[in-house]
C-alpha positions as a printed NumPy array, in Angstrom:
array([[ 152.843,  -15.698, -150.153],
       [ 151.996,  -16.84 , -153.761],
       [ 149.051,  -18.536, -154.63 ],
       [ 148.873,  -20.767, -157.698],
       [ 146.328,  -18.467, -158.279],
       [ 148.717,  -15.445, -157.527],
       [ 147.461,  -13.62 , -154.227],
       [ 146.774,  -10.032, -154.93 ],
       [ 147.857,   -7.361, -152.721],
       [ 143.604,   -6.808, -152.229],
       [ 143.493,  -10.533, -151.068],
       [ 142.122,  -10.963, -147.296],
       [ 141.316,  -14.099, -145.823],
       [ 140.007,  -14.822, -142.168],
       [ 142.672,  -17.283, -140.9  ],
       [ 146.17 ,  -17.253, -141.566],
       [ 148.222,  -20.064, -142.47 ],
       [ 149.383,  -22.339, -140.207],
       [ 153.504,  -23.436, -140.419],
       [ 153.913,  -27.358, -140.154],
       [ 156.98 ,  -26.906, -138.255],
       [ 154.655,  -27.794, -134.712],
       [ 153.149,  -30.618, -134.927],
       [ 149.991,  -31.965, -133.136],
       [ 152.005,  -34.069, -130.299],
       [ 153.469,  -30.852, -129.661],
       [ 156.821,  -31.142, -131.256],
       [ 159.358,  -29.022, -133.383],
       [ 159.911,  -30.938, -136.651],
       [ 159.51 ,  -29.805, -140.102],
       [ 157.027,  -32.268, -142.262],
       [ 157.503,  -30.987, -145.625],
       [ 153.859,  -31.825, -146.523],
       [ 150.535,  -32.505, -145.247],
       [ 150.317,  -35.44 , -143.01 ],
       [ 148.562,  -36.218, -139.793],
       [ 151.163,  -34.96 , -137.792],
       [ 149.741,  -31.473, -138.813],
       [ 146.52 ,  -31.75 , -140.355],
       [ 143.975,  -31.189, -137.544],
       [ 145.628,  -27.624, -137.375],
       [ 145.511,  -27.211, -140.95 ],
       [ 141.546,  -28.153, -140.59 ],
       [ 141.098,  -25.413, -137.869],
       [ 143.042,  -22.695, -139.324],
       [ 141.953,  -23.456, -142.95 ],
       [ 145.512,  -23.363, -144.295],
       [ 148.414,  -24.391, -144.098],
       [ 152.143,  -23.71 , -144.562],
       [ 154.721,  -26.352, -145.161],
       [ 158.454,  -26.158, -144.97 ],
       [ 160.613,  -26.29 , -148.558],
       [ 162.155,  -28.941, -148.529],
       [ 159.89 ,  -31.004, -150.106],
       [ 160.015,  -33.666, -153.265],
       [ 156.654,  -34.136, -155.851],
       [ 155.404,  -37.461, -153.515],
       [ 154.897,  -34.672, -150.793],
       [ 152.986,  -32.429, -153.019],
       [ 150.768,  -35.254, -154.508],
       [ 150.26 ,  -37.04 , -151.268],
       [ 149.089,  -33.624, -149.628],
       [ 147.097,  -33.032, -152.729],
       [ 145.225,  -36.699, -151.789],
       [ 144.846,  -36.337, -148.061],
       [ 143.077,  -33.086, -148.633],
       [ 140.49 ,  -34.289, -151.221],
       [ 139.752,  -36.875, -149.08 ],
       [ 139.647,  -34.113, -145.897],
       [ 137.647,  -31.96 , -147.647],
       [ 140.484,  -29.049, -147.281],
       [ 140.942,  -26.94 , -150.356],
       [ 143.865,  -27.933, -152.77 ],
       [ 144.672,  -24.2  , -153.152],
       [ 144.877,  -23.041, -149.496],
       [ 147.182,  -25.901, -149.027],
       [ 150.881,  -23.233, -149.019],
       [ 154.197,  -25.261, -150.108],
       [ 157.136,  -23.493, -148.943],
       [ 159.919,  -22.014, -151.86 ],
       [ 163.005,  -21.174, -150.561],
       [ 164.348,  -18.597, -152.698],
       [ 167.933,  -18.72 , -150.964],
       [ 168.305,  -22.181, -151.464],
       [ 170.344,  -21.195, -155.118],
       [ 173.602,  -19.853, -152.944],
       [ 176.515,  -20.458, -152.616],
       [ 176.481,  -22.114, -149.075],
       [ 178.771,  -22.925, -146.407],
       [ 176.673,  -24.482, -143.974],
       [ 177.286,  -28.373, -143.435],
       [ 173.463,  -29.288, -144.504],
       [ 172.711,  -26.697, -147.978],
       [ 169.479,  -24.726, -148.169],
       [ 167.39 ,  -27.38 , -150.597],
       [ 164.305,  -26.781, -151.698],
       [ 162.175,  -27.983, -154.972],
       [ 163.867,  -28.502, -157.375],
       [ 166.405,  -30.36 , -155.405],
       [ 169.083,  -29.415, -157.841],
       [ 168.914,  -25.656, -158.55 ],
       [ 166.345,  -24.947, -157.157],
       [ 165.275,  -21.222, -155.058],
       [ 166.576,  -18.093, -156.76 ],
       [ 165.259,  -17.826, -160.352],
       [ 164.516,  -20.808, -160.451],
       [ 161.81 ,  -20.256, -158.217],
       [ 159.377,  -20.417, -160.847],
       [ 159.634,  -23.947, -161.373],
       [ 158.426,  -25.342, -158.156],
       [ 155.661,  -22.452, -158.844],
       [ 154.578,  -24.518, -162.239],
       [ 155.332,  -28.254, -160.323],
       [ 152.376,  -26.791, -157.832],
       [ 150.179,  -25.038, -160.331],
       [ 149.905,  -28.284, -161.882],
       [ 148.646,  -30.173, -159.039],
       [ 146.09 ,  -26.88 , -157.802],
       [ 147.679,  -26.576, -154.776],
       [ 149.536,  -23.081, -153.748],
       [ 152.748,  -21.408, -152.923],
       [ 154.473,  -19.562, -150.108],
       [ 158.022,  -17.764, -150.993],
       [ 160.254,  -17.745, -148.101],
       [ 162.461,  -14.588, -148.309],
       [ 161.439,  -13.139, -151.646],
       [ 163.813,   -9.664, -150.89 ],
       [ 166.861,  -12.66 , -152.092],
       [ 167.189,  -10.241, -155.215],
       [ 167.534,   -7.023, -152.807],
       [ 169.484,   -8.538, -150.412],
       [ 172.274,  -10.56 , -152.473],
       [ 172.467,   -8.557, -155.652],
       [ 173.647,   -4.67 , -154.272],
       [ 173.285,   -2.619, -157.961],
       [ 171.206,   -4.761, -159.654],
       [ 168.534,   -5.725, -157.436],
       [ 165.547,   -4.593, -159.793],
       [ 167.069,   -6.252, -162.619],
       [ 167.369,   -9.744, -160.498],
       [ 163.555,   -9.273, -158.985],
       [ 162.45 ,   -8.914, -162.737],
       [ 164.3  ,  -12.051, -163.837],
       [ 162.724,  -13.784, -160.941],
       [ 159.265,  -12.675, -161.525],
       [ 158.8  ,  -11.995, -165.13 ],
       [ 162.176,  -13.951, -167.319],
       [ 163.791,  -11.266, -168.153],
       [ 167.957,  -11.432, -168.761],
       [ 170.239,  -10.762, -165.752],
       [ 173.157,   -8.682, -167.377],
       [ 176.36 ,   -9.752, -167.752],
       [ 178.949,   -9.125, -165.358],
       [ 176.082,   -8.948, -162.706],
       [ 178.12 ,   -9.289, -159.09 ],
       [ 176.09 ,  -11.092, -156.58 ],
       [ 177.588,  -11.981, -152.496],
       [ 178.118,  -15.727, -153.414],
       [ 180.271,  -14.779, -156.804],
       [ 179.497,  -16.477, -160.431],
       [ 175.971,  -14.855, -161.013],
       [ 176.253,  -15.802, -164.541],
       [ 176.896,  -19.717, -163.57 ],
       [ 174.734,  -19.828, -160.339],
       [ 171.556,  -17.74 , -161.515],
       [ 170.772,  -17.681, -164.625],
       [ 167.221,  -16.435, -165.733],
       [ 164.818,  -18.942, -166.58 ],
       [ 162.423,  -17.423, -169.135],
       [ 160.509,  -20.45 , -169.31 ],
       [ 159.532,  -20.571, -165.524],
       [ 159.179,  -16.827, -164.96 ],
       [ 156.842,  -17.095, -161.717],
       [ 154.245,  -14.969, -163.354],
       [ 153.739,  -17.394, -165.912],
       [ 151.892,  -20.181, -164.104],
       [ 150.605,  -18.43 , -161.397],
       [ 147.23 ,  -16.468, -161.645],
       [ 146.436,  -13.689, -161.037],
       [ 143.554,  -12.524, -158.767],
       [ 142.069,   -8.88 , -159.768],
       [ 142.918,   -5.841, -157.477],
       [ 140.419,   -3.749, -156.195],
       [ 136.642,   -5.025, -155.299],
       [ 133.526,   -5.053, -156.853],
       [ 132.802,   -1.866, -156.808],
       [ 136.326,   -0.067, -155.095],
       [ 139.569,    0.394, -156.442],
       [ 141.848,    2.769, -154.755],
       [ 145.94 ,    3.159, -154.958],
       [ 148.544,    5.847, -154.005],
       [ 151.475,    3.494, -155.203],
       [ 152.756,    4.193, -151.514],
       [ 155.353,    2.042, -150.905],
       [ 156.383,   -0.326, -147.553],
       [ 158.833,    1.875, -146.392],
       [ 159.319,    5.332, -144.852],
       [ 162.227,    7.458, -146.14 ],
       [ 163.979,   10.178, -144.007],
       [ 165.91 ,   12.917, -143.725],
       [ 169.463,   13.408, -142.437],
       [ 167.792,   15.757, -139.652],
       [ 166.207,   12.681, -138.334],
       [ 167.464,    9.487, -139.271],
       [ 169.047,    9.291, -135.57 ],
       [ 165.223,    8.66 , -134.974],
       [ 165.119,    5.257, -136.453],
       [ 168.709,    3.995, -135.578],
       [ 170.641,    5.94 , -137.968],
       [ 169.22 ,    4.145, -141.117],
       [ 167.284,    6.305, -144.306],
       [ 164.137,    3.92 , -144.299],
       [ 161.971,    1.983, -142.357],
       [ 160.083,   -0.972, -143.4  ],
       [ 156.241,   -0.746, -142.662],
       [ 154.702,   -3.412, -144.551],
       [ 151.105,   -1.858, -143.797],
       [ 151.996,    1.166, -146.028],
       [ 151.751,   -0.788, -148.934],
       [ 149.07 ,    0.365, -151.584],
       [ 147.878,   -1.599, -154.31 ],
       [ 151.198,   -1.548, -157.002],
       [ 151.23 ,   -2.236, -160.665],
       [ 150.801,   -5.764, -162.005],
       [ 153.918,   -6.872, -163.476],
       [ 154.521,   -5.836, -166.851],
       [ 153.991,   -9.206, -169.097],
       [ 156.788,  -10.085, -171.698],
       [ 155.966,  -10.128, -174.929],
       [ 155.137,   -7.79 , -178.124],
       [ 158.836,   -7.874, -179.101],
       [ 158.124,   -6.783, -182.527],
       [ 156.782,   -3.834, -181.416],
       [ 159.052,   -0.473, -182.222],
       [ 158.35 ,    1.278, -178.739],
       [ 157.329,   -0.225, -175.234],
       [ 155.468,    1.424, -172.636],
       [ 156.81 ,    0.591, -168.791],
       [ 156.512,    2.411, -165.738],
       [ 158.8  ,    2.696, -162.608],
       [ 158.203,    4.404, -159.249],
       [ 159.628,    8.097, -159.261],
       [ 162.294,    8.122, -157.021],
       [ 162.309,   12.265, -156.782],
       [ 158.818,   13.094, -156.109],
       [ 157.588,   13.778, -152.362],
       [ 155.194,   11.203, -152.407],
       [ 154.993,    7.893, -154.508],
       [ 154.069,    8.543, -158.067],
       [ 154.331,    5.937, -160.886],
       [ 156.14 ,    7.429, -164.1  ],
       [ 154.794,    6.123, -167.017],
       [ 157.706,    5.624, -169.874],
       [ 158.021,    4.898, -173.657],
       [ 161.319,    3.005, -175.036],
       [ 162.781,    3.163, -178.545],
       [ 163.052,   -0.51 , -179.045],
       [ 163.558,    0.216, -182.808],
       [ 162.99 ,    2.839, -185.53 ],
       [ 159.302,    2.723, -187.516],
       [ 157.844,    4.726, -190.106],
       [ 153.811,    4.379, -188.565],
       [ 154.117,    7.414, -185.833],
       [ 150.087,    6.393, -185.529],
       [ 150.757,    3.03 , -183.791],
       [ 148.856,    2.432, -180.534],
       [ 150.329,    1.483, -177.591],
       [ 148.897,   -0.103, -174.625],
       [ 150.211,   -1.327, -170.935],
       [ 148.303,   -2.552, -168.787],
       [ 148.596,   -1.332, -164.674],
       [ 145.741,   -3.484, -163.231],
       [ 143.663,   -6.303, -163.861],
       [ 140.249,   -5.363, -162.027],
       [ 136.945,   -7.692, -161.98 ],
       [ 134.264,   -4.55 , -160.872],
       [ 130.453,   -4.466, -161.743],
       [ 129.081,   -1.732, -163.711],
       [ 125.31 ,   -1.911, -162.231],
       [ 126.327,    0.958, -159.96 ],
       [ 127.165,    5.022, -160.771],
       [ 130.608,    5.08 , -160.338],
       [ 134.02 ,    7.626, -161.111],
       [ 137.321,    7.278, -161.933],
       [ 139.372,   10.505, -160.518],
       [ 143.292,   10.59 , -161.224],
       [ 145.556,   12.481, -159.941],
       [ 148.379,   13.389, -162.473],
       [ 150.856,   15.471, -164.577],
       [ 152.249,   15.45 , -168.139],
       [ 155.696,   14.826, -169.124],
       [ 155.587,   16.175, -172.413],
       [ 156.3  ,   19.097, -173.948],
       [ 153.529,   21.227, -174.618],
       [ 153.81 ,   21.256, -178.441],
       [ 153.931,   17.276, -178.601],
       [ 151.346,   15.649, -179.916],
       [ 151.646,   12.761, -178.578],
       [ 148.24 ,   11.202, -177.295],
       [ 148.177,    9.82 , -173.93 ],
       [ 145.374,    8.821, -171.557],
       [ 144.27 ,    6.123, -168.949],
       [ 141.802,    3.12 , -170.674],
       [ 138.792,    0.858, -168.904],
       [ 138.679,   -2.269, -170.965],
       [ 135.403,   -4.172, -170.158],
       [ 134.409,   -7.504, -171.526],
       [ 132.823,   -5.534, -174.365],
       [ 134.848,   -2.68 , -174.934],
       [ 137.298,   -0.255, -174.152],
       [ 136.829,    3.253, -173.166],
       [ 139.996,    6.077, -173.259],
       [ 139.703,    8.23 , -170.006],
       [ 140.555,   12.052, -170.155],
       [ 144.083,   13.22 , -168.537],
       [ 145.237,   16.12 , -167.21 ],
       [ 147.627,   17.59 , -169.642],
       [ 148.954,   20.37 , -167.347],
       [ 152.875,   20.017, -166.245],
       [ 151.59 ,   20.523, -162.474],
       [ 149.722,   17.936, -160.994],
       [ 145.714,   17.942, -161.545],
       [ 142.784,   16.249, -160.78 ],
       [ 140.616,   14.489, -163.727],
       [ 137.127,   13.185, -162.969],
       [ 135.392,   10.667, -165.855],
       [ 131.967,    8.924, -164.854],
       [ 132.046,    5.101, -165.468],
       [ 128.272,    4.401, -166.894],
       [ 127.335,    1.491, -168.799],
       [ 124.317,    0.503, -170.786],
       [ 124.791,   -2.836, -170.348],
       [ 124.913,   -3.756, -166.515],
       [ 126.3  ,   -7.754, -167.418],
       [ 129.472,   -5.98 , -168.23 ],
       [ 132.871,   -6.252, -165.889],
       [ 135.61 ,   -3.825, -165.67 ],
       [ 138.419,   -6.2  , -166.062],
       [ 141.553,   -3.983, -166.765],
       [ 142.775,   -0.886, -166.361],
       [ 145.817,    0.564, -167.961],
       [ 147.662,    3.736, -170.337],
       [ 147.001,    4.014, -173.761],
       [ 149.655,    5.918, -176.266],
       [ 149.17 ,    7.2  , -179.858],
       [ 151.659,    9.16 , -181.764],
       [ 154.64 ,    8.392, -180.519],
       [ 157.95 ,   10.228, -181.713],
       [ 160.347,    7.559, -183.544],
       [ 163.857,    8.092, -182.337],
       [ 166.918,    6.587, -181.589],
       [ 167.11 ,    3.101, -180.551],
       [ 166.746,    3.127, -176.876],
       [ 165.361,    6.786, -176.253],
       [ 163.481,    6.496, -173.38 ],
       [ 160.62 ,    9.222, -173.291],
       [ 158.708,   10.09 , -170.665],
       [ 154.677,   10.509, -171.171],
       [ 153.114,   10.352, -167.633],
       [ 153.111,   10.461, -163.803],
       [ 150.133,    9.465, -161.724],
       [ 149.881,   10.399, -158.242],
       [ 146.282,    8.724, -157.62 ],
       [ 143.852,    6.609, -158.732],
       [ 140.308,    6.335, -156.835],
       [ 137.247,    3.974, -158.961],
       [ 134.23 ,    4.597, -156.482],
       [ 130.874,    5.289, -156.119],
       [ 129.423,    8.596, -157.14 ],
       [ 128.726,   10.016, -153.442],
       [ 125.049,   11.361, -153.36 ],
       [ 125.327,   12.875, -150.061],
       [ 127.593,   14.166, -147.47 ],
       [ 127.669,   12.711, -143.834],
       [ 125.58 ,   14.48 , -141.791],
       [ 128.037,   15.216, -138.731],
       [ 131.76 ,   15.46 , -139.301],
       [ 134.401,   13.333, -138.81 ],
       [ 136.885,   13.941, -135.551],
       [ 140.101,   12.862, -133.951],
       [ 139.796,   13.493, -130.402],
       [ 141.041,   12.646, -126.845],
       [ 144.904,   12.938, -127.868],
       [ 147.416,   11.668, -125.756],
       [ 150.639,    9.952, -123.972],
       [ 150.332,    7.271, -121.979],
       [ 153.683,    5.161, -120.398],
       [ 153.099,    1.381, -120.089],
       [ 154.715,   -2.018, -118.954],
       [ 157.393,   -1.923, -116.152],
       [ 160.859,   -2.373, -115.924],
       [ 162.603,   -3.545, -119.591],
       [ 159.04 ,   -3.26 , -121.012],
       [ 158.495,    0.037, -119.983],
       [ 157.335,    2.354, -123.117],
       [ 155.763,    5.285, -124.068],
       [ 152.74 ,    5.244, -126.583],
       [ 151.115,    8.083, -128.328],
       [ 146.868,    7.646, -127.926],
       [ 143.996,    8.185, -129.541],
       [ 140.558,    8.307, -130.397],
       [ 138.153,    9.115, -133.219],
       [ 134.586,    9.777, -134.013],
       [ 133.303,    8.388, -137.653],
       [ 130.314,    8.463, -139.458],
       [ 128.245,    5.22 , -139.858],
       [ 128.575,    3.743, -142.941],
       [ 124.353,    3.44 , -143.128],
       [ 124.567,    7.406, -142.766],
       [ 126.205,    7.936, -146.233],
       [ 124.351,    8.216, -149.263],
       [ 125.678,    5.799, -152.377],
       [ 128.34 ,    4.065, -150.53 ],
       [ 127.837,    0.888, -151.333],
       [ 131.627,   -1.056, -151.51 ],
       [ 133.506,    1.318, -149.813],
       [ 135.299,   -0.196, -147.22 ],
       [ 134.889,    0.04 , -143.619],
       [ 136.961,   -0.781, -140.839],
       [ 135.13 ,   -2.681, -137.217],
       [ 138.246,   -0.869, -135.305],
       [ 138.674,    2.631, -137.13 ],
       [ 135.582,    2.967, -139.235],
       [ 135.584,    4.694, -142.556],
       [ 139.334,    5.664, -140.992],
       [ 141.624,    3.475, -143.067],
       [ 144.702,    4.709, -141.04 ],
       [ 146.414,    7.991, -139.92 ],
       [ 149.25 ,    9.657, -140.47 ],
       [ 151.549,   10.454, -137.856],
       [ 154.107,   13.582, -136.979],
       [ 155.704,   13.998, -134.162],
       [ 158.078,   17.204, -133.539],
       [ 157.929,   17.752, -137.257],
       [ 158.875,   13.748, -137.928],
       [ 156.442,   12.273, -139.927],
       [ 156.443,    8.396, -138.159],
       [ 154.599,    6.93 , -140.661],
       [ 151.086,    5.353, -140.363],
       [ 148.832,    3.795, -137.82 ],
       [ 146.65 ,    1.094, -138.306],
       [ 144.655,    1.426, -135.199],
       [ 145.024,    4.176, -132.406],
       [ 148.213,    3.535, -130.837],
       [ 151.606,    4.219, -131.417],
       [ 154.797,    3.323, -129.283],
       [ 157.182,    6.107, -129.425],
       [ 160.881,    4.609, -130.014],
       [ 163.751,    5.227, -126.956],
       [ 165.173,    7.791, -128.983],
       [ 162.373,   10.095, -130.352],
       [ 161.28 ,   10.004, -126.374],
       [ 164.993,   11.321, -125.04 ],
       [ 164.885,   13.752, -128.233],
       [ 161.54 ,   15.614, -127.198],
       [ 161.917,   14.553, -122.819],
       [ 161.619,   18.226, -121.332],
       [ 160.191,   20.275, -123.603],
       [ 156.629,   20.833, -125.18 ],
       [ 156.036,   18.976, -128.817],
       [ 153.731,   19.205, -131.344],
       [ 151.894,   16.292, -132.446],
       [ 149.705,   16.149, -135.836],
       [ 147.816,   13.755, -137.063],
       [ 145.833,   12.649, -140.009],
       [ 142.871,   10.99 , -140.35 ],
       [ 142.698,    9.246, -143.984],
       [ 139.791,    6.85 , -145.542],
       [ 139.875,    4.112, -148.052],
       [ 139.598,    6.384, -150.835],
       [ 142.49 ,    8.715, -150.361],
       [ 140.454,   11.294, -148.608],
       [ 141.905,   13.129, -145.398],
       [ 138.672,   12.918, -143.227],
       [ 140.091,   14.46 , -139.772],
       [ 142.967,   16.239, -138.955],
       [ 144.269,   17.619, -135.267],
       [ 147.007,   19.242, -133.764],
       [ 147.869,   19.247, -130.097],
       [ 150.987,   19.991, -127.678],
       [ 152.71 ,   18.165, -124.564],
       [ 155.532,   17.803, -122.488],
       [ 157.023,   14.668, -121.699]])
C-alpha cells in the first residue's frame, strides 16, 4: 500500500485496512468510496480500503464523511489498479482513476488526484512491471515509480508498449507521495535481504520445481528510490542489488554521464531518509568491501547528514568484506539524523557511459552503544516434529522453543526492538537436510509434501538460527530425527 504520505517499509500500524467490498448488511458489492454501507467497519478497524474504480466525487465525498466522522483523511486507502492500462479482452475493462489511461504508469496520477485531497493510496498488483514486461521489468518499475524513459522497442504481453505505456515523468509516483523515514528513533538496521529465497538445482524439486520462493517477511529495509534530477552533473552515483554475491549486498555504482575537467567534484546519493535523535550514545557499524583498485584514489565513504551538518563515516577499504565501527555523538542533542547516504570525491573522467564500480555494503546496523552483556545466554531449545490436522489437512510442522533475555536485563538498550512472541529473536533461520527454508517469524514451520517424502525414513539434520533486530545471530542449535 501507498500512503499519500508514502508508507515506509518500517511503517506498523495496529489494525489493518478494511476492503469495502463487504458491506455492513452483509453483502458482496464494491462501493468505490466511503459511504455508510461500509463506514462503521472503517470506524472499528481504523482504515479502510476501497475498490479502484472510483471517479474524484468518490474521493471528495469520502474526504467529507470522514471529517465529519472524525476518521483520519490519510488512513482512508483508495484502490489503484495498476493493470487497468492493458490491453483487455474481458467484456467489462479493468478501469480505474483516471478513467481513460489510467493504472500502469500512469499510476502516479491518481497518486497526485489523492495527495491533493490528504487522503491515501493502496496499489493493487504493483509486480504489473514484473509480470507483463519479461526483459525489461526494472526498467518499467522505474518508469512507474520514479519517470524515467521506457526504451524503445520495449515488448510487453498486450503488444504496443510504446502506444499503451508511455512514462509519465510528470506523475512519477514518488513525486507526490511522501515519504516516511526508515528506521526509528533510535534503530536503524538493514541486510538489503530481499522477499524471496533463491535455490539450487539440487533442490528446487523442494519448492515445486521453481528457483525462488516469495516470502514477503524476508524483506529488510531497501534503498529509497533514487530521485531524478542533477542532470548536469558529469557522473551519477546509483546502486543495484548484486545479483552474484551469497547474500544480498547493494553495489554502489558511478556512471559517465559526460566528460569534465574538475576530477574534485563531490558526489552524493542518498540510501535512506532517517528521522533518529542524537540524545543517546549510539554506532554506526557497516559491513562492506571496496571495488576499486588499490592505487585509485578515488574517495568513497558512507555520510550522516543532520539538520546541522553532515558527517563522512570511515569505510573499509579492503577488497574482502570488513567491519567499520564510527560512534554517532553530538554536541547538540536538538539535532535529527535525517539522511543517510554515499559520498564520492575524485572520480576518474572517462568515456561517456563507463560505469565504475566504488562500493558494496553487506550491512548497516545504527544502534545503541551496548554497555553490558546479558547476564544468561540466549537458547533455542525443545526442537521438534509434530504431525497435525487429519485427513486433507494432515501436515507435518517443524517446532520450537526459545529462551531470551529480558529486554530490562540489558544495559543501554533503549529502541531496540523487541518482539511479545519471540523476544529480542527477530526470526530464525531455517535448514533442513542441508536446505536452507528460509525464515520463521514465530516457532513453527510446516514442512512442504515433498521435503517430508524426500527425508521419510532416514535421520535428518535440522539447524537453526536464532537472529535479533540488529543482525546479530543470538542462538544457534543443531539436532537429528527420523521421520
Amino acid at each position: 500500500m501507498v500512503r499519500s504520505p508514502l508508507y515506509s517499509e518500517t511503517t506498523t500500524h495496529n489494525t489493518t485496512p478494511r476492503y469495502d467490498a463487504l458491506t455492513t448488511s452483509n453483502k458482496i458489492a464494491y462501493q468505490n468510496t466511503l459511504n455508510s454501507s461500509n463506514f462503521q467497519f472503517a470506524a472499528a478497524c481504523g482504515n479502510i480500503l476501497t475498490n479502484y474504480c472510483w471517479k474524484e466525487v468518490d474521493a471528495e465525498k469520502s474526504l467529507q464523511l470522514a471529517q465529519g466522522k472524525e476518521l483520519l483523511p490519510q488512513h482512508i486507502f483508495f484502490g489503484i489498479d495498476v493493470w487497468a492500462q492493458n490491453k483487455s479482452s474481458f467484456t467489462h475493462p479493468r478501469v480505474t482513476y483516471p478513467e481513460y489511461g489510467g493504472g500502469g504508469t500512469n499510476t502516479g496520477v491518481a497518486v497526485e488526484e489523492l495527495s491533493k485531497l490528504g487522503l491515501s493510496a493502496g496499489i493493487f498488483a504493483p509486480a504489473w512491471s514484473y509480470e507483463h514486461f519479461p526483459g525489461n521489468e526494472r526498467a518499467v518499475e522505474h518508469a512507474v515509480w520514479e519517470g524515467t524513459p521506457i526504451t524503445k522497442h520495449t515488448e510487453c504481453s498486450c503488444g504496443d508498449c510504446e502506444l499503451r505505456h508511455r512514462s509519465n515523468k510528470d506523475f512519477a509516483i514518488i513525486k507526490t507521495a511522501t515519504e516516511w523515514a526508515a528506521g526509528s528513533e533510535h534503530f536503524f538496521y538493514t541486510d538489503f535481504s530481499r522477499a524471496f529465497g533463491i535455490h539450487t538445482d539440487e533442490v528446487k524439486d523442494i519448492f515445486d520445481g521453481h528457483e525462488r520462493h516469495a516470502q514477503l517477511g524476508s524483506q529488510t529495509i531497501l534503498p529509497r528510490p533514487i530521485m531524478q534530477g542533477f542532470d548536469d552533473q558529469a557522473i551519477k552515483l546509483s546502486y543495484r542489488h548484486s545479483a552474484n554475491a551469497v547474500s544480498a549486498c547493494l553495489a554502489i555504482e558511478a556512471t559517465q554521464k559526460r566528460l569534465a575537467q574538475d576530477r574534485d567534484q563531490e558526489y552524493s546519493l542518498p540510501l535512506y531518509t532517517l528521522d533518529m535523535s542524537t540524545d543517546t550514545f549510539l554506532q554506526l557499524e557497516t559491513y562492506t568491501r571496496s571495488t576499486l583498485p588499490e592505487t585509485s584514489k578515488v574517495f568513497v565513504s558512507l555520510y550522516l547528514k543532520t539538520s546541522k551538518t553532515v558527517r563522512l563515516l570511515s569505510i573499509a577499504k579492503a577488497a574482502s568484506f570488513q567491519w567499520m565501527t564510527n560512534a554517532v555523538k553530538y554536541q547538540d542533542p536538538e539535532e535529527r539524523i535525517e539522511e543517510l547516504g554515499v559520498y564520492a570525491r575524485g572520480l576518474p573522467s572517462t568515456e561517456v557511459g563507463y560505469i565504475t564500480q566504488l562500493l558494496e555494503i553487506a550491512e548497516i546496523r545504527i544502534a545503541p552503544k551496548t554497555l553490558e552483556q546479558p547476564s544468561r545466554p540466549y537458547s533455542i531449545d525443545q526442537i521438534r516434529v509434530e504431525c497435525r490436522g487429519e485427513g486433507e489437512t494432515r501436515h507435518i510442522r517443524l517446532c520450537w522453543s526459545c529462551e531470551t533475555v529480558d529486554k530490562s536485563e540489558v544495559g543501554a538498550t533503549e529502541g531496540v526492538p523487541c518482539s511479545e512472541i519471540t523476544g529480542s529473536f527477530s526470526y530464525f533461520a531455517v535448514r533442513v537436510d542441508g536446505i536452507e527454508l528460509g525464515r520463521v517469524y514465530g516457532m513453527e514451520l510446516i514442512l512442504s509434501n515433498r521435503l517430508v517424502a524426500r527425508v521419510t525414513g532416514r535421520e535428518v539434520q535440522v539447524d537453526l538460527r536464532g537472529v535479533s533486530f540488529d543482525g546479530h545471530i543470538l542462538a544457534a542449535k543443531t539436532t537429528n530425527f527420523r521421520l
